[in-house]
Backbone as CSV, one residue per row, in Angstrom:
resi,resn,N_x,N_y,N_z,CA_x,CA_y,CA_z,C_x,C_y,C_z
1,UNK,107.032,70.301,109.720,106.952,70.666,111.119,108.229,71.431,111.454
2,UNK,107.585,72.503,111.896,109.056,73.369,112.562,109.322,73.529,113.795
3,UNK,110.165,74.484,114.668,110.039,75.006,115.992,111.653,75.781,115.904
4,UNK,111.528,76.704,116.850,112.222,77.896,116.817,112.838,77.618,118.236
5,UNK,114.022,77.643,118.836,114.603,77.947,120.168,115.467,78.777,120.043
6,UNK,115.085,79.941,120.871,116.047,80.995,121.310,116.162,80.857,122.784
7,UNK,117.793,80.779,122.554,118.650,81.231,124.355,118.315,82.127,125.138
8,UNK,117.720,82.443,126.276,116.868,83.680,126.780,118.402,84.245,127.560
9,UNK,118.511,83.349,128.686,119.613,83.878,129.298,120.119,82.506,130.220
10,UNK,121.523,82.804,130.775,122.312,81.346,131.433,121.733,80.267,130.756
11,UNK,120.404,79.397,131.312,120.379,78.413,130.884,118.793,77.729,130.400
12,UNK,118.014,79.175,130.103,116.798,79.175,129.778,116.863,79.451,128.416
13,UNK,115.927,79.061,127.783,115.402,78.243,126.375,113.923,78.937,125.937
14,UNK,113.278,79.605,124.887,112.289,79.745,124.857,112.012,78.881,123.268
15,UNK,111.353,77.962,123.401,110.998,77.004,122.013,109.438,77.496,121.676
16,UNK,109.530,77.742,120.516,108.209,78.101,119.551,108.138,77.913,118.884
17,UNK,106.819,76.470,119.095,106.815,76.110,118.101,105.800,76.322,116.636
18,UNK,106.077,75.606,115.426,105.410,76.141,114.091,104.064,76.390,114.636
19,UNK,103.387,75.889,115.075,101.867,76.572,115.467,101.636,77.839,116.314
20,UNK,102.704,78.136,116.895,102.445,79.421,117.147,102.421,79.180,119.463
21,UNK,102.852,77.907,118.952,102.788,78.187,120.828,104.321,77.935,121.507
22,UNK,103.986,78.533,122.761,105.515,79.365,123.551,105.881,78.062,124.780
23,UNK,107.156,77.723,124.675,107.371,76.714,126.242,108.648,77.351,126.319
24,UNK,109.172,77.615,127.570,110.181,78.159,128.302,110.893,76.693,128.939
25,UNK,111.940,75.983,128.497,112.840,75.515,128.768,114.050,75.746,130.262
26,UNK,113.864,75.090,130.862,115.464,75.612,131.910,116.077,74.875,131.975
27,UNK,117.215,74.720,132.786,118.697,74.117,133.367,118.472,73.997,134.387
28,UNK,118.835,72.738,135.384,118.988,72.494,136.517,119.937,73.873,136.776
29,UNK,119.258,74.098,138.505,120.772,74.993,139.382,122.188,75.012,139.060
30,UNK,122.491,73.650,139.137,124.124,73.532,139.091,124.324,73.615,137.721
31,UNK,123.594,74.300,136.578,124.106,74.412,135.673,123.386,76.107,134.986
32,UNK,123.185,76.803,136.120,122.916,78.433,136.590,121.239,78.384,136.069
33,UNK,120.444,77.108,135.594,118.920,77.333,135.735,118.736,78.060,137.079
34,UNK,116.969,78.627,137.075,116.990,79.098,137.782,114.934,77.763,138.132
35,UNK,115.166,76.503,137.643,114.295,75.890,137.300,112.796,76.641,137.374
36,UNK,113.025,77.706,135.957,112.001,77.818,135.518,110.783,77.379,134.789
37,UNK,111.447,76.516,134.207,110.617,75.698,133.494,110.837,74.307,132.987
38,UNK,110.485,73.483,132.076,110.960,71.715,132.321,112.463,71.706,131.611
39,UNK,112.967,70.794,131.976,114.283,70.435,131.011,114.102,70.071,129.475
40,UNK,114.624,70.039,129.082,114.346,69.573,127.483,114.375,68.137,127.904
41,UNK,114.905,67.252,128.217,114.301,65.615,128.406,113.285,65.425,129.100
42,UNK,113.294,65.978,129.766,111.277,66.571,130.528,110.943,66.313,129.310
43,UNK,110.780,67.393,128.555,109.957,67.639,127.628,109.876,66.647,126.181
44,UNK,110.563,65.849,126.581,110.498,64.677,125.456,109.376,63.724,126.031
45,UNK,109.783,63.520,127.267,108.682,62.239,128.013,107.410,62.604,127.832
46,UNK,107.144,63.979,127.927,106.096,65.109,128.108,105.454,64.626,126.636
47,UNK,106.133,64.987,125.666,105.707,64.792,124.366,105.115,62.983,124.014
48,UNK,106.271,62.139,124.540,105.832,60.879,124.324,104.545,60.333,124.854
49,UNK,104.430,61.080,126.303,103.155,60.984,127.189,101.567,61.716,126.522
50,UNK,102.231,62.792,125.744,100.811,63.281,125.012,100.895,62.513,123.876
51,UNK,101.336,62.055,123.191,101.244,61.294,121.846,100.499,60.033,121.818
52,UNK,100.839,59.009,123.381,100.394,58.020,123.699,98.809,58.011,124.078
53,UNK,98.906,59.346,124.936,97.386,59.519,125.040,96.224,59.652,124.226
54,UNK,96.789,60.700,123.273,96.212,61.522,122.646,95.719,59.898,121.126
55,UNK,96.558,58.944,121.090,96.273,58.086,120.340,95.495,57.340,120.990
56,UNK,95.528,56.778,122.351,94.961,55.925,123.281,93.032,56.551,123.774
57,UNK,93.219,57.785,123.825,91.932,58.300,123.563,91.152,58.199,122.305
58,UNK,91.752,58.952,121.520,91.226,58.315,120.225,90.520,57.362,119.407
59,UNK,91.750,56.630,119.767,91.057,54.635,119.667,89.894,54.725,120.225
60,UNK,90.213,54.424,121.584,88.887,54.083,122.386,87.639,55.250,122.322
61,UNK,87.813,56.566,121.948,86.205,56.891,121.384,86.155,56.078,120.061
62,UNK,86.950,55.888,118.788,86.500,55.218,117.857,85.629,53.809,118.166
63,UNK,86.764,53.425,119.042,85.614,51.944,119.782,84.424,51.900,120.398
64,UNK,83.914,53.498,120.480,82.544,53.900,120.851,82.958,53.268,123.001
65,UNK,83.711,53.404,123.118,84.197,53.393,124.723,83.838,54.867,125.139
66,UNK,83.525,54.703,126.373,83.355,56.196,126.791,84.770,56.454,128.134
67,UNK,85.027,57.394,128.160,86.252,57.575,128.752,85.497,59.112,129.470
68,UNK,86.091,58.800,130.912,86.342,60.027,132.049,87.625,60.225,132.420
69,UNK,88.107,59.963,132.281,89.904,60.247,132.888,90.859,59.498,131.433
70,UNK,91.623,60.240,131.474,93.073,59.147,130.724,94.352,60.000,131.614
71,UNK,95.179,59.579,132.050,96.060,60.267,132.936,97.443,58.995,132.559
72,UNK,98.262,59.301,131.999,99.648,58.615,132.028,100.612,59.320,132.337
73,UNK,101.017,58.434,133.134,102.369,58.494,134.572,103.337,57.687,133.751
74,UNK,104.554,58.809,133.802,105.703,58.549,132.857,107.407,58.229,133.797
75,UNK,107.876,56.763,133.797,108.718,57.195,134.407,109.891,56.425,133.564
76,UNK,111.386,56.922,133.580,112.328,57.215,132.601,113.768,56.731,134.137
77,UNK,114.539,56.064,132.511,115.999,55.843,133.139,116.799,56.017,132.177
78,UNK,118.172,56.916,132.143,119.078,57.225,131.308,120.094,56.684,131.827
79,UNK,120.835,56.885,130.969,122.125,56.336,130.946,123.110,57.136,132.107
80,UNK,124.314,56.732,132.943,125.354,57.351,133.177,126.155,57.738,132.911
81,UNK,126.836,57.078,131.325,127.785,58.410,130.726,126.946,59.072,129.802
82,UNK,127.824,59.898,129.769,127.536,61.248,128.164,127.121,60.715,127.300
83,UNK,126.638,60.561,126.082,125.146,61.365,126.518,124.515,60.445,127.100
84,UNK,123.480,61.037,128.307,122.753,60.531,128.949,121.589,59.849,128.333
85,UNK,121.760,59.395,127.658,120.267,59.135,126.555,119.146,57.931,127.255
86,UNK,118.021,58.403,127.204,117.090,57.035,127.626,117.415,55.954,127.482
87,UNK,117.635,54.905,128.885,117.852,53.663,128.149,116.170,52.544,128.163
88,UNK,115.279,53.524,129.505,114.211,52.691,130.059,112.955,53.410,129.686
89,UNK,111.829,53.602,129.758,110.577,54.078,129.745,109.441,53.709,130.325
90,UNK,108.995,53.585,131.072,107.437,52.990,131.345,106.593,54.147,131.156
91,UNK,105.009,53.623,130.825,104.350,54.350,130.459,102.781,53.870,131.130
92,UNK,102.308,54.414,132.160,101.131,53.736,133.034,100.122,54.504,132.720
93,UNK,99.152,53.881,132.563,97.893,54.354,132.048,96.860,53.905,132.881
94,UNK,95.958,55.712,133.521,95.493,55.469,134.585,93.689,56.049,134.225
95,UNK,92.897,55.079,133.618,91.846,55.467,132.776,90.835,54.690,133.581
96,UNK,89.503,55.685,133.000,88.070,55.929,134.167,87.085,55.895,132.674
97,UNK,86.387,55.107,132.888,85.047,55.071,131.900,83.943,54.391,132.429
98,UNK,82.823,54.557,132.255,81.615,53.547,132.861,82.066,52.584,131.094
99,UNK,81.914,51.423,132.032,82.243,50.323,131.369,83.005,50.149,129.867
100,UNK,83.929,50.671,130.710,85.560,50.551,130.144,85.368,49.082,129.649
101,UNK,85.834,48.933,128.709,86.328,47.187,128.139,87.536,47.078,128.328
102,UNK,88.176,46.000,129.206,89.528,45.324,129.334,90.728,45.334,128.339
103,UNK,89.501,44.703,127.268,90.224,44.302,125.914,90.534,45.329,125.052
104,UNK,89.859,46.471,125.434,89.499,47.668,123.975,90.890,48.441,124.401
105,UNK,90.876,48.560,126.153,91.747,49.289,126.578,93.508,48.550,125.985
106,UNK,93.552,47.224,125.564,94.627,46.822,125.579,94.778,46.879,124.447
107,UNK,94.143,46.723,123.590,93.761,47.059,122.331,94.609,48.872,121.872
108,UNK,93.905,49.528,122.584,94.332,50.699,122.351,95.661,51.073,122.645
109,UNK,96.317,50.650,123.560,97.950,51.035,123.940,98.396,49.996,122.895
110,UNK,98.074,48.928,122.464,99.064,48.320,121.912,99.285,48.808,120.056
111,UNK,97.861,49.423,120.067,98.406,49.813,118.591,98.727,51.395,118.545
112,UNK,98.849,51.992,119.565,99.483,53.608,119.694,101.055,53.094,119.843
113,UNK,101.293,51.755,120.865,103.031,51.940,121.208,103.109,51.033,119.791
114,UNK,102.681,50.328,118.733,103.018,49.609,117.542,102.957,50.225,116.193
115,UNK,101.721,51.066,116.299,101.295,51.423,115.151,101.268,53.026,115.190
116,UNK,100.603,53.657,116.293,100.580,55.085,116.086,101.300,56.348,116.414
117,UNK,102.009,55.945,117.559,102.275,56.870,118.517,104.540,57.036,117.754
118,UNK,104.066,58.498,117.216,105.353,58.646,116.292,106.483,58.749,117.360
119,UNK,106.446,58.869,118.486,107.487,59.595,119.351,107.582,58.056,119.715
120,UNK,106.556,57.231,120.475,107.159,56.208,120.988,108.285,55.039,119.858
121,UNK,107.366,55.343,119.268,108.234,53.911,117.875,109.317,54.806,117.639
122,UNK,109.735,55.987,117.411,111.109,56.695,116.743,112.265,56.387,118.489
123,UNK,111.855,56.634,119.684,112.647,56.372,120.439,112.720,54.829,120.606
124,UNK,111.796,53.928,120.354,112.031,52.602,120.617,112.882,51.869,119.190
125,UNK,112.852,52.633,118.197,114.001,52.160,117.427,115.931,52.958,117.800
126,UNK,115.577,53.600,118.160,116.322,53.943,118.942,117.078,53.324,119.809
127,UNK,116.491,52.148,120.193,117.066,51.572,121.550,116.656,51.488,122.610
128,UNK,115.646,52.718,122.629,114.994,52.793,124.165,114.139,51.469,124.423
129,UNK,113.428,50.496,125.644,112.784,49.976,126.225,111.571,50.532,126.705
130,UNK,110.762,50.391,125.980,109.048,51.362,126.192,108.554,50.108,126.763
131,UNK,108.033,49.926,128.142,106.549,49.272,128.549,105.681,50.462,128.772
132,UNK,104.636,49.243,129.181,103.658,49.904,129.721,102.640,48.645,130.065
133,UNK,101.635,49.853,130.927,100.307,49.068,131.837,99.713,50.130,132.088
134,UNK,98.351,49.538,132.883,97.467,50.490,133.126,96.678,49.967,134.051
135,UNK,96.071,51.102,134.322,94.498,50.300,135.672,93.547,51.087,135.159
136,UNK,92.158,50.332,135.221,90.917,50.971,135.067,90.712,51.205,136.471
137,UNK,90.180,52.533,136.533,89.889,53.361,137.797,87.840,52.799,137.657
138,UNK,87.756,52.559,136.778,85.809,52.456,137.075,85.138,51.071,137.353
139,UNK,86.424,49.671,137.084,85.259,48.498,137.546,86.719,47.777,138.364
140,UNK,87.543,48.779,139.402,88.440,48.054,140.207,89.373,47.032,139.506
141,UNK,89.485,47.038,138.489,90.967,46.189,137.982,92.032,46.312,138.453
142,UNK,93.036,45.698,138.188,94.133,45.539,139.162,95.014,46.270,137.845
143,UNK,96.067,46.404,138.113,97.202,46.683,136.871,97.472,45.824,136.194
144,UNK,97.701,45.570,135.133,97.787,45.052,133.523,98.853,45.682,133.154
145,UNK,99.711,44.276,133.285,100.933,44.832,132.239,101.198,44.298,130.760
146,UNK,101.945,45.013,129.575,101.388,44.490,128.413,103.314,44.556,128.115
């Protein structure tokens, strides 16, 4: 796996990666961005958030589950000194199926954040603190935290 970043200008970033696709990187203002595009720690959560999904979907078609929505809401706490590095993560999972299973659904986050999901396990050895929960949007469940 590769990826290419070239410095565009002040504090924009153009990363391309080995497959052939383009993301434009910026800098906050106070550091002459002109917030064109996500930060690079954006774009980590971004990545952890598609990895989780993209395993969490998966599963659950293998489980013959039918799924209308998967939507995870990512929210993050770093550190205050240098480097700012993740110290927190949550990861909410906001999924719609006619008769979603409880169990399949818990089933599925727990072996993407254990077993599949490469971004979450490489930052949670790391140090970082990954939860997560979720709500089924199709038979009114409440949030489930795991």
């Amino acid at each position: 796996m590769r990826t290419t970043v070239s410095w565009c200008e002040v504090a924009q970033f153009s990363a391309k990666s080995g497959s052939g696709h383009t993301v434009l990187m910026d800098g906050p203002p106070a550091y002459g961005g002109e917030n064109a595009g996500p930060r690079p720690m954006e774009m980590i959560l971004m990545g952890l958030a598609g990895c989780a999904a993209f395993d969490v979907v998966h599963i659950l078609r293998k489980s013959r589950q039918e799924l209308s929505k998967c939507l995870v809401q990512v929210e993050a706490e770093r550190a205050d000194a240098v480097p700012s590095v993740f110290t927190k993560i949550h990861l909410h999972f906001c999924l719609a199926g006619p008769d979603l299973k409880e169990s399949q659904v818990v089933r599925a986050i727990k072996l993407s954040a254990e077993k599949y999901c490469s971004a979450s396990i490489m930052l949670a050895q790391a140090g970082v603190t990954i939860t997560h929960s979720h709500t089924l949007e199709n038979n009114g469940e409440e949030d489930s935290d795991q």
